[in-house]
N, C-alpha and C positions, 0 to 999 in steps of 0.2 A: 747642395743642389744636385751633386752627380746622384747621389743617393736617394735621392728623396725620386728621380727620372728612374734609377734603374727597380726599386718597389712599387712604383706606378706601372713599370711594364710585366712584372712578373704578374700581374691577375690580382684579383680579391680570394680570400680563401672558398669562399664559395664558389667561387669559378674552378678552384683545383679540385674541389671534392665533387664535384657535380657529377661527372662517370659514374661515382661510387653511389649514385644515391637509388637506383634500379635494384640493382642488386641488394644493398642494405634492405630497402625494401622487402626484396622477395625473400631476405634471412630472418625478417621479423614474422614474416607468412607464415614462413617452413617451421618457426619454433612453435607458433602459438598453435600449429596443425597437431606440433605433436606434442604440444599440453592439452589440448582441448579436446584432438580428434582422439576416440575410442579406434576406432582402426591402426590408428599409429600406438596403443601402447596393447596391441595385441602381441600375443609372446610368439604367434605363428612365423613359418618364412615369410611367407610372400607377403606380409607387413613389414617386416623388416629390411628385405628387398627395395619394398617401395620407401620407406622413410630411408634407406642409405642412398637411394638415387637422388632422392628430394635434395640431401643435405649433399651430397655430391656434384649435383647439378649448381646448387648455392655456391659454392667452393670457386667451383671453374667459372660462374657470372663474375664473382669477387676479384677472383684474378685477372682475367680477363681486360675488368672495366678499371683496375690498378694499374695493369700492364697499358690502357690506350690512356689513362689520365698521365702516366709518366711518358708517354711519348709526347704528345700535347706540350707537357710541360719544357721538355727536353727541344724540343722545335722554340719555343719562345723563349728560352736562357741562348737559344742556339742565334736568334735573331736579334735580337739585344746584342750579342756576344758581336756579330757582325758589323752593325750598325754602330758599337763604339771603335769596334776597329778601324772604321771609315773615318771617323771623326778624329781619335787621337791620332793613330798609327795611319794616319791616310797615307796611299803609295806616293811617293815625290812627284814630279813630272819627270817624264823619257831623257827629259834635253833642259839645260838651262846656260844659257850664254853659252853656247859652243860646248856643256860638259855634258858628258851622258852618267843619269844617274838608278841607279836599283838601290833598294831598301827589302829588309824582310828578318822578319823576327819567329823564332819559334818558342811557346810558351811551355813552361815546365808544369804549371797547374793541369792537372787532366780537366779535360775538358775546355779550357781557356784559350779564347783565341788572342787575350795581348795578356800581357804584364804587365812587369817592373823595368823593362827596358823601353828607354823612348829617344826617338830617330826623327831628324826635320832637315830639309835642305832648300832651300828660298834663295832668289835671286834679287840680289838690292843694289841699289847706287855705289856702294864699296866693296862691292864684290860677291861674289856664292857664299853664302855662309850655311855653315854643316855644324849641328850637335848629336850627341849620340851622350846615353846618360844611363845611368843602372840607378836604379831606386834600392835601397835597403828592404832585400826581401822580394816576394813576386807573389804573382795571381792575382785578385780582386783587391786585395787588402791595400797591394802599392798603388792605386788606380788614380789616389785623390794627387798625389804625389805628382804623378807622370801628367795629370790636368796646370796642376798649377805650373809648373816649368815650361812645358809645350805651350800653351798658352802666352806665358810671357816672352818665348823664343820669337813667336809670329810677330808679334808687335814691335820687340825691342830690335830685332832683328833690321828693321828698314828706319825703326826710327833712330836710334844710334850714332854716331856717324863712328866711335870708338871701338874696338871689341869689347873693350875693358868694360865698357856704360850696358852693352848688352848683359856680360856676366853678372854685373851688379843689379839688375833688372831680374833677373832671376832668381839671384837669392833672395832679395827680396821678395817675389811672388811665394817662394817656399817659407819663406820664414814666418809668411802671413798664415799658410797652410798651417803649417803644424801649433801655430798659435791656436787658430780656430778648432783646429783637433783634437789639439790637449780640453779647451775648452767646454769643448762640445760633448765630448766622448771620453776621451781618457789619456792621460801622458803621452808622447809621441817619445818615450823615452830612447835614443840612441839610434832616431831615423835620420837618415841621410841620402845623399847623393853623389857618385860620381858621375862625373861629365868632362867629356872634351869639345870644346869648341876651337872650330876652326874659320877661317877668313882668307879666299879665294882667289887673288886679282886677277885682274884681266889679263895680267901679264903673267901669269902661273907663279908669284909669289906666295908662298901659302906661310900664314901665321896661326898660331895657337896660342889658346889658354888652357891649361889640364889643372882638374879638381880633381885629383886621384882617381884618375880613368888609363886604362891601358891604353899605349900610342897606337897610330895606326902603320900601316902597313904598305911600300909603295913598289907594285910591280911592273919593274920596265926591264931591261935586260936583268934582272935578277933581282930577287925580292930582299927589299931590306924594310928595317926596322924604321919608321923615322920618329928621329927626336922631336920630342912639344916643349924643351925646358922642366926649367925645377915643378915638381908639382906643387898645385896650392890645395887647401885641405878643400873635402866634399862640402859641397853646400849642404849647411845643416847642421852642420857637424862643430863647425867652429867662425867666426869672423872672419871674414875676407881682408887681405892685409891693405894699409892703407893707400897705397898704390901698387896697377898692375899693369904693368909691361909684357904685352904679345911675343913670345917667344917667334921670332923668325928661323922657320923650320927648315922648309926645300922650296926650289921651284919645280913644280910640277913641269914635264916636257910635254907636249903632243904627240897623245899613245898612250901616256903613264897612264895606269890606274892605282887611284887609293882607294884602300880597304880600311874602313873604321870601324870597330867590335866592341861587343862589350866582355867582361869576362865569361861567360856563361858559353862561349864559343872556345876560347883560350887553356880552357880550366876543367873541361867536360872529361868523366874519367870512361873508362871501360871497364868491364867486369873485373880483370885483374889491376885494376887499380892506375892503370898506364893514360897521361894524359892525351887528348887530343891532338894529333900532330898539325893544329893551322899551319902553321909554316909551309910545311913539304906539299899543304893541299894545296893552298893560293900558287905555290910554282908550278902546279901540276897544271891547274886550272888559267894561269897568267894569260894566255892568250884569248877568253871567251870574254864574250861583253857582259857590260854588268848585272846586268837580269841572269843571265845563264849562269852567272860566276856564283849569283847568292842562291840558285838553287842547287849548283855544285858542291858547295860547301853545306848547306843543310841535308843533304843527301848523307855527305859523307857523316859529318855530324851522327846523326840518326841511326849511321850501320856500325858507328864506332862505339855507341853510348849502348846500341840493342832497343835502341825505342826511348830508353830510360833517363830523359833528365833531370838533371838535381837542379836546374837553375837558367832561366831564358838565354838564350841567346838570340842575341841582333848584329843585324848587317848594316853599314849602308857603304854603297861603293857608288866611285865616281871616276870615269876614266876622263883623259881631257880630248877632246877630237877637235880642238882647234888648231886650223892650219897656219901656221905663222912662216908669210912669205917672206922673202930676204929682201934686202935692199936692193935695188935696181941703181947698175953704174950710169950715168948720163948719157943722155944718145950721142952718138958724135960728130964732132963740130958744133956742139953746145958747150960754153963752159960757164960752170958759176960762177957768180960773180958775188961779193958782199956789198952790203951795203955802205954806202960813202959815209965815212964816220960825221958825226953831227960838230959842225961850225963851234959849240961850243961846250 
């Protein structure tokens, strides 16, 4: 279906070639002038003159009506390109239960405004839940991949009440993918996914599930690594074991921010070979909110790679800005009392 939406919006071929049809035109003119006109096969200058302006003049229409038919086209791969970025990779909301969130992805395909990486944050009766996920591979091709998972994350996500039932909703959604794909099209041979999901509470306990996804990252007085547990294998790739237990991670404090990545942030080299220093940038950047923090980091990103990456990189960060007041001592000359234990 994505497929069948995104050939539907590229045009009919006749819509791409229609620029060029003036010009073709006046190239069939300009030949038959000069088979048919005696003027044009005069051996003189200024016949020759005029038949190189002819075929000159033809040259520059040709190019010209190529050069506005490739902008044309390049505007509608450009509008398409945005319009799915809205739909899959839509920006999170600013706030959800007291947390403030930013998201943002840069794609390694020239020209592609999403990937192989996909990012969601949703607010449900059990808490914020957060994924973040690398598809095997990037640009158009991972597309169908990052539909089916995102897709199943909105739904399972509130309806749920486990993580583990989410998780399983997903692989599920993929496993139906790459059935239909091998089906459809050809072997899905060695496609896969990593993914981390996490689970939010109100009371900043945060729990994980990790399919071979890098953990994330929490800065509050000083950046550390936090643990998600053993990992389980990428969806896709192998069975989900038959019971799964939420790794209880950290509690998030009020202030903290977490940073969830995928590798393509982690792994990004430079020209001599040298990887990306995430670490030292998040402490540099630890105090901006999180929109500022994901354009900080793609900034640096960008000046450390020269433009040049080999592979998406996504963000999504979440600081917690809920105030959590203290207990209040009794007012005095009140005192508590319990209740009278029961008769029997």
């Amino acid at each position: 279906m994505f497929r069948d939406r995104t050939l539907a919006a590229e045009g009919s071929p006749l819509r791409r070639i229609a620029p060029l049809a003036a010009p073709v035109a006046w190239g069939i003119v300009a030949v038959a002038w000069k088979l048919a006109c005696p003027l044009a096969r005069h051996p003189g200058l200024p016949a020759r003159i005029t038949v190189s302006a002819v075929f000159l003049t033809v040259g520059t229409a040709l190019v010209l009506g190529a050069r506005r038919g490739l902008k044309r086209e390049l505007a509608r791969v450009r509008a398409v390109a945005d319009a799915t970025q809205q739909v899959l990779l839509r920006p999170p909301p600013a706030r959800l239960d007291g947390l403030s969130v930013a998201a943002g992805q840069l794609s390694a395909a020239r020209g592609a405004v999403v990937g192989g990486d996909l990012y969601e944050a949703t607010a449900t009766p059990y808490g914020v839940r957060l994924v973040i996920g690398d598809v095997r591979g990037h640009g158009l091709a991972a597309l169908g991949a990052v539909v089916a998972v995102l897709g199943a994350f909105r739904e399972a996500a509130h309806d749920e009440p486990e993580l583990a039932g989410v998780l399983r909703r997903l692989d599920r959604a993929l496993d139906r993918h790459l059935c239909e794909r091998a089906r459809d099209e050809h072997p899905a041979a060695e496609e896969f996914v990593t993914l981390l999901l996490l689970e939010i509470r109100d009371d900043g306990q945060v729990y994980a599930l990790d399919c071979g996804h890098p953990g994330p990252y929490r800065l509050g007085s000083r950046v550390e690594a936090v643990p998600v547990g053993d990992p389980l294998p990428p969806l896709g790739a192998f069975p989900l074991p038959a019971e799964l237990v939420p790794h209880r991670a950290i509690r998030l404090r009020p202030g903290d921010t977490l940073v969830l990545h995928t590798d393509g942030a982690a792994e990004a080299r430079d020209h001599r070979g040298r990887f990306f220093p995430l670490e030292a940038v998040l402490a540099a950047a630890a105090g901006e909110p999180p929109a500022a923090l994901v354009r900080t980091v793609h900034t640096a990103l960008l000046r450390h790679t020269g433009g040049r990456l080999t592979d998406d990189a996504a963000l999504l960060v979440v600081r917690d800005d809920r105030v959590r007041v203290p207990a209040q001592p009794a007012e005095p000359g009140l005192r508590r009392t319990r209740p009278a234990p029961s008769p029997h």
